[in-house]
Structure formats: structure tokens, C-alpha cells
C-alpha positions in Angstrom: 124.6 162.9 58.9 127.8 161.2 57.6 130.2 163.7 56.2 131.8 160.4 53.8 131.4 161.0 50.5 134.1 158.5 48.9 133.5 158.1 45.5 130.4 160.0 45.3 130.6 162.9 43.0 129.2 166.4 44.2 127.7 168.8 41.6 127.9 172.1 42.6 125.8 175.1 39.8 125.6 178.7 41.2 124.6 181.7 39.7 125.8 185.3 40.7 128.6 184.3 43.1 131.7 186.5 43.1 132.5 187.0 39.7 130.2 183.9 38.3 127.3 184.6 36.3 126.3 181.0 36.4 128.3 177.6 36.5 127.5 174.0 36.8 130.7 171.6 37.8 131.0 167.8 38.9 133.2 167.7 41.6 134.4 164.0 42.3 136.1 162.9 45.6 139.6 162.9 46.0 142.2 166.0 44.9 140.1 168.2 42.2 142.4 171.1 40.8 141.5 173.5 39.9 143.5 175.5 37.3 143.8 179.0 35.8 144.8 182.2 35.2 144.0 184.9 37.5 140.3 186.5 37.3 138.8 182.8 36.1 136.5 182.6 39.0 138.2 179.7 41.1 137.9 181.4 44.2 134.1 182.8 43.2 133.5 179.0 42.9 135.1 177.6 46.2 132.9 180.7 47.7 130.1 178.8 45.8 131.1 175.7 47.6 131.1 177.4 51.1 127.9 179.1 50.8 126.5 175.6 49.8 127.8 173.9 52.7 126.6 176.4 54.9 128.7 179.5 55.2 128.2 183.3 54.5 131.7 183.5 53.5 131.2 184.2 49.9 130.1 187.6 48.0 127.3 188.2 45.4 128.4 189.4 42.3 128.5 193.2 41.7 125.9 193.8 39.1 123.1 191.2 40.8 120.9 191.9 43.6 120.2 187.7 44.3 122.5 184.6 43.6 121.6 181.2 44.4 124.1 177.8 44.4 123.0 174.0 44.9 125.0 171.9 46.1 124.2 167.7 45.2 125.6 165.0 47.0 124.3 161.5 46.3 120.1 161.7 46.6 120.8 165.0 49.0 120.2 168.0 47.8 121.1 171.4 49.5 120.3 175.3 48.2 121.5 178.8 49.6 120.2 181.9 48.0 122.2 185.0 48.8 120.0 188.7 48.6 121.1 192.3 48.7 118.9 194.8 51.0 119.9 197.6 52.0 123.8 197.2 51.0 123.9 194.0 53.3 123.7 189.9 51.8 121.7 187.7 53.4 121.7 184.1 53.6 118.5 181.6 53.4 118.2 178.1 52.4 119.2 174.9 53.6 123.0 174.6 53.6 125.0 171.2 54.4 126.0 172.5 57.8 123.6 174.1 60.2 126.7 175.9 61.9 129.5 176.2 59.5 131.8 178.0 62.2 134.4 175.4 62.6 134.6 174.6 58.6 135.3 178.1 58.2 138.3 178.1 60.6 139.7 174.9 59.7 138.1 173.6 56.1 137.7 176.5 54.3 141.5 177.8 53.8 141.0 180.8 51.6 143.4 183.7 51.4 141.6 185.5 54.2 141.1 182.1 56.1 141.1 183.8 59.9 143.2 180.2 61.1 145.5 180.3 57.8 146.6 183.8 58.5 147.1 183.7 62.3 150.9 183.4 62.0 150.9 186.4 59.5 149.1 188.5 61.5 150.2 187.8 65.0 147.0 186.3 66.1 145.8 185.0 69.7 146.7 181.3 68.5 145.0 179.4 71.4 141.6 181.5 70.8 141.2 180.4 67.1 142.1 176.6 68.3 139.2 177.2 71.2 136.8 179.0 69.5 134.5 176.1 68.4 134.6 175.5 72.0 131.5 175.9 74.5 133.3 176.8 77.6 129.8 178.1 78.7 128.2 174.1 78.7 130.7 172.8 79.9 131.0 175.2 82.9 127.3 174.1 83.6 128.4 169.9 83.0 130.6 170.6 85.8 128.4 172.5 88.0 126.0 169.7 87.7 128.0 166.6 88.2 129.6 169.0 91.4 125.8 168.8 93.1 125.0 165.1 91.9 128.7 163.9 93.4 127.8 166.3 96.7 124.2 164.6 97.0 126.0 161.0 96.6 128.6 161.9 99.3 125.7 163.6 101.6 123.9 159.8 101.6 127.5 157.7 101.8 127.8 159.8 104.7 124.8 158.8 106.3 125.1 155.3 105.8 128.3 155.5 107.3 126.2 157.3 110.4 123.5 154.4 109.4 126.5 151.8 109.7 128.0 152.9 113.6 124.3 153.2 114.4 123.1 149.5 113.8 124.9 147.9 116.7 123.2 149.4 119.4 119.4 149.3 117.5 120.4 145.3 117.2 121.7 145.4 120.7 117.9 147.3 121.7 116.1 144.7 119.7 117.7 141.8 121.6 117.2 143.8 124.6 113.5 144.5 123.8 113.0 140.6 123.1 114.4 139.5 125.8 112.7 141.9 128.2 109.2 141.1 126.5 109.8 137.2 126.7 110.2 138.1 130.5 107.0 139.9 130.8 105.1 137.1 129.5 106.2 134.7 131.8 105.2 137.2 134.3 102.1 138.0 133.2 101.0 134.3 132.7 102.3 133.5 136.2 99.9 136.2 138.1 97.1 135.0 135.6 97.6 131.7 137.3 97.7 133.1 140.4 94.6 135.0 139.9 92.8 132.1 138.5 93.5 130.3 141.6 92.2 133.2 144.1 89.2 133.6 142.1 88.4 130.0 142.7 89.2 130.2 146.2 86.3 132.7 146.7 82.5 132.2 147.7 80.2 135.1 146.2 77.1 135.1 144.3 77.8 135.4 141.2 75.8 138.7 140.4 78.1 140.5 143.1 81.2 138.8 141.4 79.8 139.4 138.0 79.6 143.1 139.1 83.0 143.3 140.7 85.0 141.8 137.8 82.9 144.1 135.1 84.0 147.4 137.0 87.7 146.0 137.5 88.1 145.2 133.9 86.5 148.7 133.3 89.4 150.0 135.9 92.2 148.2 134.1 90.8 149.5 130.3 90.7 153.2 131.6 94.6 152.6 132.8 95.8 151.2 130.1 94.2 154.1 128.3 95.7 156.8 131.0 99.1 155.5 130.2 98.6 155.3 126.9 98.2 159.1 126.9 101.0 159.9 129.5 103.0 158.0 126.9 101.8 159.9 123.6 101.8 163.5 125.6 105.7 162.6 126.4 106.3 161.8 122.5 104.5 164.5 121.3 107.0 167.2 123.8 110.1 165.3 122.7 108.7 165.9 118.9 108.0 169.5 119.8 111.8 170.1 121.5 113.8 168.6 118.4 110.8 170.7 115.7 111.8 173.9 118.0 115.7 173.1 117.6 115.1 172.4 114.2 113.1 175.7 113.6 116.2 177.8 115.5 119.0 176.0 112.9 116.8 177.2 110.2 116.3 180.5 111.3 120.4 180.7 112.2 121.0 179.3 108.5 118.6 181.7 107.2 120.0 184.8 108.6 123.6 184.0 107.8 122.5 183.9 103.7 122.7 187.3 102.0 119.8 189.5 101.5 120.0 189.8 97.3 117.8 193.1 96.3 115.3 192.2 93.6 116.7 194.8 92.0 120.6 193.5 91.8 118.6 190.7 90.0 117.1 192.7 87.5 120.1 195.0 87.2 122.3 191.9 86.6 119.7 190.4 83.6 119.7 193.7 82.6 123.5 194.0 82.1 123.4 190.8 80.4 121.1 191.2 77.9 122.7 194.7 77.1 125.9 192.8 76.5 124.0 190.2 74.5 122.7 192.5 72.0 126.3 194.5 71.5 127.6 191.0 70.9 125.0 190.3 68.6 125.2 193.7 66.9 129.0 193.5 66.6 128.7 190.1 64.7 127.0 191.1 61.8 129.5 194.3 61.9 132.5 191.8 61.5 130.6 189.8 58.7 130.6 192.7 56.7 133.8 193.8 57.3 135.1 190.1 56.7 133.1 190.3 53.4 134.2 193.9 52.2 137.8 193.0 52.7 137.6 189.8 51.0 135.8 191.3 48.4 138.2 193.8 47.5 141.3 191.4 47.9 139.8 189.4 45.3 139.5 192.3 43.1 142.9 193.1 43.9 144.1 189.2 43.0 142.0 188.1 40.3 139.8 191.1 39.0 141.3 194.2 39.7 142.5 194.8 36.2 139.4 193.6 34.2 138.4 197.6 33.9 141.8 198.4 32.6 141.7 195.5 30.3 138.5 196.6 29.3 139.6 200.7 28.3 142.8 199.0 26.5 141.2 197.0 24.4 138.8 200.1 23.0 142.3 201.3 21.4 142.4 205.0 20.1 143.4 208.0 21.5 142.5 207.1 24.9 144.8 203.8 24.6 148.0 206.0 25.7 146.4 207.5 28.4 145.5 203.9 29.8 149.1 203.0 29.6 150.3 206.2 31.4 147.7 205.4 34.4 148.9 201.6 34.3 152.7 202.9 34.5 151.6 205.5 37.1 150.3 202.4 39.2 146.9 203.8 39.1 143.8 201.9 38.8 139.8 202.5 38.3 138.0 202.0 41.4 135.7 199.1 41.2 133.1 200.8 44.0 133.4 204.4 43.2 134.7 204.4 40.3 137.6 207.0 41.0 141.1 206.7 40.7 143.4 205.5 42.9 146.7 203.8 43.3 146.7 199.8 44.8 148.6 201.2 47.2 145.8 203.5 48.4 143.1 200.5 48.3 145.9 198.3 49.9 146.0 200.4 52.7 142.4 200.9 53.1 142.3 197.4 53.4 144.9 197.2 56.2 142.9 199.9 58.0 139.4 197.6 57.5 141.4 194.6 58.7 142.4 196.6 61.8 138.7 198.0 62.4 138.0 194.2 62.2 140.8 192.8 64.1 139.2 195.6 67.1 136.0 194.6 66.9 136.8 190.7 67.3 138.8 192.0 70.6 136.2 194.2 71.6 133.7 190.9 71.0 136.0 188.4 73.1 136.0 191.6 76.1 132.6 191.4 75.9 132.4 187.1 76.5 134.5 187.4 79.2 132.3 190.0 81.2 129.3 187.8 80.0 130.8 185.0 81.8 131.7 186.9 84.8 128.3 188.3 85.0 126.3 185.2 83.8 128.6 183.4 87.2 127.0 186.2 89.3 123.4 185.6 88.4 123.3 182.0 88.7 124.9 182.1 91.9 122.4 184.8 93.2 119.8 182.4 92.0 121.3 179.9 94.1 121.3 181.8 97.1 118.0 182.9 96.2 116.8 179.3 95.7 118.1 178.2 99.1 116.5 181.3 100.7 113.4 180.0 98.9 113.9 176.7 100.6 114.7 177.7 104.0 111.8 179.5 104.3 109.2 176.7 102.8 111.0 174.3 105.3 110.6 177.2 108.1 107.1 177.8 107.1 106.2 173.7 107.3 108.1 173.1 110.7 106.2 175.9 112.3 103.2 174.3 111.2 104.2 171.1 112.6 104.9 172.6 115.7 101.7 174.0 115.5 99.8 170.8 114.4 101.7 169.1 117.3 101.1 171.8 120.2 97.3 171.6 119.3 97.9 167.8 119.9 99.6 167.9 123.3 96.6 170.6 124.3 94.3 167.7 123.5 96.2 165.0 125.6 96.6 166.9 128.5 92.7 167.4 128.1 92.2 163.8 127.7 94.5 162.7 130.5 92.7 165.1 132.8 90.0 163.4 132.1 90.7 159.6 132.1 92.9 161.1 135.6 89.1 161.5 136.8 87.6 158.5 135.5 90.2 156.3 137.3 89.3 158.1 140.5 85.6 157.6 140.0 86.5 153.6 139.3 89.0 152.9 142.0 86.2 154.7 144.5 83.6 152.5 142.6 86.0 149.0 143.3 86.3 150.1 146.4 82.7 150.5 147.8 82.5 147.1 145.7 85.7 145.3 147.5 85.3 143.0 150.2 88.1 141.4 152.6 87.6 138.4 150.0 88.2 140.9 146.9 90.7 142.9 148.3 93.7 140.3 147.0 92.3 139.7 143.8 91.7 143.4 143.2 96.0 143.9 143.7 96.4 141.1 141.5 94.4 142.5 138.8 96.0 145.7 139.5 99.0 143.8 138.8 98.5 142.4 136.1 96.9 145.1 133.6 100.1 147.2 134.5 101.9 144.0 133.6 99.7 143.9 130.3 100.5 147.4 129.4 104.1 147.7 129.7 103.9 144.3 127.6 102.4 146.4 125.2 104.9 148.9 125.7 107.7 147.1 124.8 105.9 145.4 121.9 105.4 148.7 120.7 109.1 149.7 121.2 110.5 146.5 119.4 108.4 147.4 116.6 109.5 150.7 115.9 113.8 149.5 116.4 112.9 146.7 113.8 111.6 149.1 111.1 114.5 151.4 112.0 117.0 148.4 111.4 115.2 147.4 108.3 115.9 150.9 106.8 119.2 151.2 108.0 119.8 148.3 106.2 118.3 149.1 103.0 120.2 152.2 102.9 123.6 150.5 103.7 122.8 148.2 100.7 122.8 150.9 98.5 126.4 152.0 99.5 127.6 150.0 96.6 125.8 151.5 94.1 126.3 154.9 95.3 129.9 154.5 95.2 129.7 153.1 92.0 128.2 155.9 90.6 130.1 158.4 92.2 133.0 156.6 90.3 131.0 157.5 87.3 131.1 160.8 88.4 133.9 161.8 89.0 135.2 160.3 85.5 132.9 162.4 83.8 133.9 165.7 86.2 137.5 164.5 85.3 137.0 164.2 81.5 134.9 167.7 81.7 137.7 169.6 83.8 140.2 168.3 81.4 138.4 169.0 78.3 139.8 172.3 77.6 143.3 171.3 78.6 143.2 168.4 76.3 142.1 170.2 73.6 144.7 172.3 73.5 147.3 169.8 74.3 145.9 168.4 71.6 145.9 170.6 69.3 149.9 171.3 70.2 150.6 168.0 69.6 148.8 168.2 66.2 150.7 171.1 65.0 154.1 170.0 66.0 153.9 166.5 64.9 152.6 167.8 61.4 155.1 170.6 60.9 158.0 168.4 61.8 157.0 166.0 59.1 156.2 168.6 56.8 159.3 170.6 56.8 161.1 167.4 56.7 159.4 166.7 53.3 159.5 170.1 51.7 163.1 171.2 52.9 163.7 174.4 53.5 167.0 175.2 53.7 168.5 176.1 57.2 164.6 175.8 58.6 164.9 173.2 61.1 162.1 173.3 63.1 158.8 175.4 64.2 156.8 174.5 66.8 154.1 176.3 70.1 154.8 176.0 73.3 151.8 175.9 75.7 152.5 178.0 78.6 150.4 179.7 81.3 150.7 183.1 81.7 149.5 185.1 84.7 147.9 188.4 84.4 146.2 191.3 85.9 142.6 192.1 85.5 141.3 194.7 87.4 142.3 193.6 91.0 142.9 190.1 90.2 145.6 188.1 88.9 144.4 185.6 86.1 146.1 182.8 85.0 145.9 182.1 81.5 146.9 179.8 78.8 148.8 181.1 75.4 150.3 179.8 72.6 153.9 181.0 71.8 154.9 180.1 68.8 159.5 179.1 68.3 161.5 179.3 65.1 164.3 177.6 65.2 166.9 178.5 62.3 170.9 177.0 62.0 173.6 178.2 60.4 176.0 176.7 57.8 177.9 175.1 60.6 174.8 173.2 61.9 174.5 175.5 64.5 170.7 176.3 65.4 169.6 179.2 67.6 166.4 181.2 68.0 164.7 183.0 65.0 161.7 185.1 64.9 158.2 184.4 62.8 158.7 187.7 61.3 161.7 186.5 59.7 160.0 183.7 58.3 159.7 183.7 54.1 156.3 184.5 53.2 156.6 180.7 51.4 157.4 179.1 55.2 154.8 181.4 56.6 151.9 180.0 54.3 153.0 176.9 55.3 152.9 177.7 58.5 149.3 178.5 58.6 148.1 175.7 56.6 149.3 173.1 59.1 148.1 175.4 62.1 144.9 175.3 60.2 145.4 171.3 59.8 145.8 171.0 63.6 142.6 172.8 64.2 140.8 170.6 61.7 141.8 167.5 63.1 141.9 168.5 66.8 137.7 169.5 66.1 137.4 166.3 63.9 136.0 168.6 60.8 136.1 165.5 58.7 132.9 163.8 60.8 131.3 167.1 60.1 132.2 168.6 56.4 133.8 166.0 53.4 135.3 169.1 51.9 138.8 171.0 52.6 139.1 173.9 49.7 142.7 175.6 49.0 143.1 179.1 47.8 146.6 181.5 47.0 149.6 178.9 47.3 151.2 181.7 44.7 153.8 182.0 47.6 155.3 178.2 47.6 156.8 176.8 44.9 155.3 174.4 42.4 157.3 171.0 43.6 156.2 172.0 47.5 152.4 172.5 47.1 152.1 169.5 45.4 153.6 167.9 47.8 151.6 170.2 50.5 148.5 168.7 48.5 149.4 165.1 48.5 149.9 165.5 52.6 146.2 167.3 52.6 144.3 164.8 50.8 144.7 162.0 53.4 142.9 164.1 55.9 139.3 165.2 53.8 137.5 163.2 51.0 137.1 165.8 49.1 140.0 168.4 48.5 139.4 171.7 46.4 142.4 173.5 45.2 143.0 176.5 43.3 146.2 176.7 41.2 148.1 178.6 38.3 148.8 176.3 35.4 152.2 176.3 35.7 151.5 175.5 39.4 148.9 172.4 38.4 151.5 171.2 36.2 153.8 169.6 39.3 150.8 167.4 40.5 149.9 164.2 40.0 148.4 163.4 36.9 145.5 161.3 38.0 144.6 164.5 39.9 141.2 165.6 37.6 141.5 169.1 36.6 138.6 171.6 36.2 139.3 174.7 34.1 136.1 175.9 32.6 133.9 177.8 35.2 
């Protein structure tokens, strides 16, 4: 979805937001102000905008039970419908954003933004910039591009084995070839020589017949006999290395730990206990968010409507109104009771502490889910190894198995072609005359000739597939250190992610608040900018390094002197400023723009006109679409071409 929405005008109409009862407003793209007195619904309507865009940042009105806003951009077309039950609002509907987390941190600068106010309040700054991120997926990225680099480095080493290796098989297969070409030549020399004594001798030819049928017999069954001495040594030599392998298994076996069943369980257990705090907690700090913006916005913009309401009955009760307003006193909007601002403000301050606990108390609660979610995968690895070792175990003793039931059979065999041979040569022999007895050697001769032929034959056979696979496998080596390369970019970029972003989102702040103070001029404010710096703390046993962000004042005297001042001694007009551009960094550190078209702009009472138009003029080359709330008298200093919207 593209977030663009240059000159395309959005209509937003909601019904039942805040203090709307129902509203319908063309906002084009650029800067729209808009511009009012206090309780005229410009912050009910940029809560209308939020809920449209998909967050639950925004209140129902008092008196309603539903409320419902549509937002329309171009031929799309989203709706939210907000619903009391039970004293809690709920969201449905379709909003523009599926997860509106980061616009609410970064787009969505209301009075109670959480980025906006970090400076204010003293905020972790570095865990509002790293929020939005998924430390989580990228822990796993890394975990898999670790066993896909460790695989490619397991076969580069084996090629290099592969590579010191193929010498000596070439050198066997010359040797084999040569040795073979030999054998031949000796072979087809006592043929010749055994053609010649066969002519040389004088027998009838059913006697000769007889002879030669039983020697060629007695040279079959050798050939066979030797055959099977051959296989029965194989088949040991496969047993011996089957055996070694089975005794590394079993060593590699025993030295994994034994994990219970039951740590698994307890550990899944744990996490899912965790889980649904977390997930309890949330909700518990939506509704905190949403009583305490609720009632600053009765404090800002409605909180006087009930007084306004008993003065203009008049009568009697008119000087008793006037005595409460002098008194500081004020109709409770919930209860109805009275009480002084300064009660409800610090019943606020007390929510925003519950809520400012409960966010710690939810980040606590992260970090032990990372610690125990590192636990359980690892005890699954060790589990899946185990799991492994013992399939592995379980096939090489049935090899060995398979194999010993072999030998068993070639011993057998042996034995019995061991017997045969006896039978034959006894048989030759009774048949053998002084005229045979030559020609018997040289057949003798010749079929062990024959089968060592087919020995080697056999031999060079088996080094030439070897060498053919060897040198497969080294032609791979290019591509496998190729994509290692790849690899290791991507485990590089994935390390570095976090520390980037933050670097980042540094750089973003400082380079923005140096230009910005240089363009609004504050006098004697030369410069405020964070310092990244890793801290190292204890937790538990362990010392933890961590990354903060310390934010520096620097003031100077009338001399031109500068030293070292404080945020608290910041105005509260350099302290909104502050905020916004920390909130700018985040915005374009995430790249908000590609996500949400709209930044909206809330309470800039504490600058002066000439600054936040200037402060708006800087904003409005960052979104397509900026909303801002303004006093009249605070309008008045922006640009004219600026459309204005004061009828909501």
C-alpha cells in the first residue's frame, strides 16, 4: 500500500468521538490548520483521524455507548467503530494501518504523545526509538544465517580435505593402470604359452575334453573362493570403522545433557504465564492511556463547559458559581463532585505514574521472556541433537547388524567353495597325466592371473568414481564461498541492525535540532543534542552492557561563554520543541512516511506564534499530509495559502 497521497484530498466524518457528535471534513494534502478556541473539538477530530488510520488512541464521547469514523482516500475507503462494554472501548473495523504502533510514537504528536513527552518526563529515550523494533526476529535471522554459514564452512572444509586428498587417488589410478596394462601382457603371454602346450599333446579328445571341462570348473570355483576371501575382508574393515563410528556416537551422546521432560514443560509453562501478564498488562495501560488523556482534555478544552453551562442559567445560583470559579473549584465531569483542578491534576499525575510502572513492569517482563524463550530453544537444540544421535546410533547398529549377518554368510560360503576346490584339485588330479601335469600349472597360472586382473579392474573403478566426486565437490568451492559472502553480509547487516538504528536515530535528532534552534533562536540556547553511550550494569549475577541515551544542554552566557545546563532547566517552550524533533527522528529513522501520509499536531500553546509556524513549515517537508491544531491568534502567523478548517 503506498502511503502518497499528494494532492488527493481525504474526507474524514465521525460521529461520537471525544466531544463530536458528528462531523464530516475534506482534508486536502499539504499543511491543514486547524483553528479555534479551546473546547471546539480539534483534538476530538485528530482522535477521529487516528482511530481511522488504525489506532485506539481516541475516546468515545461521554453520553454515547458506540461511535464510528470513515476515513476516504481516493477510491479507498476505511471504517472503525468504537463500543462501550463493560466501562472498556473497543475497536473493530478496518483501519488504514493494520499495526498503528509506530504512527502512534512518531505521527501522532498529541499532548500525551508518549515520544513528544519523553524529555518532559525523563523517559528511557533509546526504548521509545527501539520500540518498533523486533529484536526477537532478528535474534532468530541471525541464529539462522549462524547454522547456514557453519554448514557452508563444514563442506569448504571438506573440499579442502577433498583437495590434499586427490593427488594420491590420481597417483593410485595411474598406479592401478599401469599395474593392469601389465597383467594383460602377462596373461596373454601364458595364454600363448598354453596354446602351444596344448598343441604339443596327443590325447583323445574325450579324455582332453574331460580334463579341460573340470580345470575350467577348478579355475571358476577359485576365482569364486577369492572373490569371497575378498568380500569377507571388506565387509570386517566396514564392520571396524561402523564399530568406531558407533563408540564416537555413544561418546558424543553421553557428553550432551540429560534435559527432564519436565524442565521443558516447566520452561513453556513459564512462558506462557509471562505471555498472558504481558498481554493482560496491555490492555491495563490502554486504559490508563485513555483515562488520562481523557481527562486532560477535559482539563484543556472542556473542563469548563459545566461551569459555563450553571452561569449562563443566571439567578440566585449565578453568585454561587462565581464563588466556586474564584475558589478554583470545578464540577467533576465523572462523578460529578466537586473538586479543585489541582485535585484532578494530581490524580492525573498519580494515573500517569501507575502507567509509567506498568510500562516498566511490561519491559521486566520482555526481558525475562527473552531470557527464558533463549533457554527453550537451546534445550530444543540439545534435545534435537539427542534426537539425532540416537536415530544415527539406532541405524549404525543396524548396519552392523545387517553386515555381521553378511560376514556369517561368507565365512559359510567360503567354507564351502574351501571344499569344493578340494574336491576339484583331487578330481584334476586322478584326471592329470605326466602330459597334463604342465598344462594344469599353466592354467593354474593363468586363472589367478585372470582374477587379480579383475581385482585391479575392480580397484581402478572404485578410485575413478572417488576422483569424479572429489572433483565435483571441489567445483562447488566457488559457489560456496560465494554464498558464504552472501552470508555473512546479511549476518553483518542483521548484527548491525540495532546499532544502526540507533546511530541513526542520533544522527537524526542532532542534525534536526541544530537546524532547528538555529531557525527559531532561542536566546543563549546553543545547542541540545544525545550522546549514545554504553553503560554496564548488574543483573542478578551478571554484568550487562547496555545502550542509553543521555540527552546534553548546552547553555552560554552573555560573554559567549557555553557550559553544561540541565533539561530541567529547559523553558517549557524549548522543551516542546525538544520533543517534537525527538519525535521527528523517530519518524524518519522508522520511515513512518512509507507507512502513514498523515503527521497530526496538538498543544503548541507553549511556543510562540512566529516559532510554530516556523516549527510547521520545517514539519511539512517530512509527511504529505500535516494536521495541526492552533489558537487563532496562533493560525494567524502561518502562511496564508495554509487552508484553514474551523467548523467541526
Amino acid at each position: 500500500m503506498s502511503s502518497s497521497i499528494k494532492d488527493v484530498a481525504a474526507k474524514v466524518e465521525a460521529q461520537n468521538i471525544g466531544g463530536i457528535n458528528s462531523t464530516s471534513v475534506e482534508v486536502p494534502s499539504g499543511v491543514t490548520v486547524l483553528s479555534g478556541k479551546n473546547a471546539t473539538n480539534r483534538t476530538s477530530f485528530l482522535q477521529a483521524i487516528q482511530a481511522a488510520l488504525g489506532s485506539t488512541n481516541a475516546s468515545l464521547k461521554g453520553d454515547a455507548d458506540t461511535g464510528h469514523v470513515t476515513l476516504k482516500l481516493g477510491d479507498e475507503t476505511y471504517e472503525r467503530t468504537l463500543e462501550r462494554t463493560n466501562g472498556h472501548v473497543s475497536f473493530s473495523g478496518d483501519g488504514y494501518l493494520e499495526d498503528s504502533t509506530v504512527a502512534d510514537l512518531f505521527a501522532f504528536l498529541l499532548e500525551s504523545n508518549e515520544a513528544r513527552q519523553a524529555v518532559a518526563r525523563g523517559d528511557d529515550l533509546r526504548e521509545i526509538i527501539m520500540r518498533p523494533v523486533d529484536t526477537d526476529a532478528i535474534r532468530e535471522e541471525i541464529s539462522s544465517l549462524k547454522t547456514k554459514k557453519e554448514e557452508i564452512n563444514e563442506e569448504l572444509a571438506e573440499i579442502e580435505s577433498f583437495k590434499q586428498e586427490l593427488p594420491t587417488l590420481e597417483q593410485r589410478r595411474t598406479s592401478l593402470r599401469k599395474e593392469i596394462k601389465e597383467k594383460r601382457e602377462e596373461l596373454k603371454a601364458k595364454e600363448e604359452v598354453i596354446a602351444d602346450s596344448s598343441d604339443s599333446i596327443q590325447e583323445t579328445r574325450d579324455e582332453k575334453a574331460k580334463f579341460e571341462e573340470k580345470l575350467d570348473e577348478l579355475r571358476d570355483t577359485r576365482s569364486e573362493l577369492e572373490q569371497v576371501r575378498y568380500e569377507i575382508e571388506s565387509t570386517e574393515e566396514s564392520i571396524t570403522a561402523l564399530k568406531q563410528e558407533q563408540n564416537d556416537l555413544q561418546n558424543e551422546l553421553a557428553e550432551l545433557p540429560e534435559t527432564p521432560m519436565g524442565d521443558h514443560a516447566d520452561l513453556d509453562a513459564e512462558i506462557d504465564r509471562l505471555r498472558t501478564q504481558k498481554q493482560t498488562l496491555k490492555p491495563e495501560i490502554q486504559d490508563l492511556q485513555s483515562v488520562i488523556q481523557f481527562n486532560e482534555e477535559m482539563l484543556n478544552e472542556g473542563g469548563n463547559s459545566v461551569l459555563d453551562e450553571v452561569t449562563d442559567d443566571g439567578g440566585a445560583d449565578g453568585d454561587v458559581t462565581a464563588q466556586l470559579i474564584e475558589n478554583g473549584e470545578v464540577i467533576c465531569w465523572t462523578c460529578g463532585s466537586e473538586a479543585t483542578s489541582e485535585q484532578i491534576e494530581s490524580t492525573l499525575d498519580s494515573l500517569r505514574s501507575v502507567r509509567k510502572q506498568k510500562l516498566s513492569q511490561t519491559s521486566t517482563i520482555e526481558d525475562e521472556l527473552d531470557d527464558l524463550q533463549e533457554k527453550q530453544r537451546e534445550a530444543k537444540r540439545q534435545q534435537d541433537q539427542r534426537t539425532q544421535l540416537k536415530q544415527r546410533l539406532d541405524d549404525v547398529d543396524k548396519e552392523i547388524n545387517t553386515r555381521q549377518e553378511r560376514l556369517d554368510t561368507l565365512r559359510e560360503d567360503k567354507s564351502d567353495l574351501t571344499d569344493h576346490v578340494d574336491n576339484l584339485e583331487s578330481v584334476v588330479d586322478d584326471l592329470e597325466s605326466e602330459d597334463f601335469s604342465d598344462v594344469l600349472d599353466l592354467h593354474k597360472e593363468a586363472n589367478q592371473i585372470e582374477f587379480e586382473l579383475e581385482r585391479l579392474e575392480s580397484d581402478l573403478e572404485d578410485v575413478t568414481e572417488e576422483i569424479e566426486s572429489v572433483e565435483s565437490s571441489i567445483n562447488r568451492e566457488d559457489d560456496l564461498r560465494e554464498q558464504r559472502g552472501q552470508l555473512l553480509d546479511e549476518l553483518e547487516e542483521s548484527r548491525t541492525r540495532i546499532d544502526r538504528t540507533e546511530a541513526n536515530a542520533v544522527e537524526e535528532f542532532n542534525t534536526h535540532m541544530e537546524v532547528i534552534l538555529d531557525i527559531l533562536g532561542y536566546e543563549n540556547l546553543e545547542r541540545v543534542w544525545i550522546e549514545r553511550l554504553e553503560k554496564t550494569t548488574r543483573q542478578g549475577r551478571e554484568k550487562v552492557t547496555t545502550t542509553v541515551f543521555e540527552l546534553h544542554v548546552v547553555r552560554s552566557t552573555e560573554s559567549g561563554t557555553a557550559y553544561e545546563d540541565t533539561v530541567d532547566h529547559l523553558s517549557e517552550s524549548e522543551r516542546e520543541v525538544t520533543g517534537l524533533i525527538f519525535a521527528l527522528a523517530g519518524y524518519l529513522v522508522h520511515d513512518v512516511h512509507e507507512e502513514v501520509p498523515f503527521m497530526i499536531l496538538d498543544s503548541l500553546e507553549a511556543i510562540d506564534s512566529d516559532r510554530i509556524a516556523t516549527l510547521v513549515d520545517y514539519l511539512s517537508e517530512y509527511a504529505d499530509c500535516l494536521v495541526v491544531a492552533l489558537l487563532p491568534e496562533d493560525a494567524q502567523a502561518l502562511d496564508d495559502s495554509y487552508p484553514r478548517i474551523s467548523d467541526l
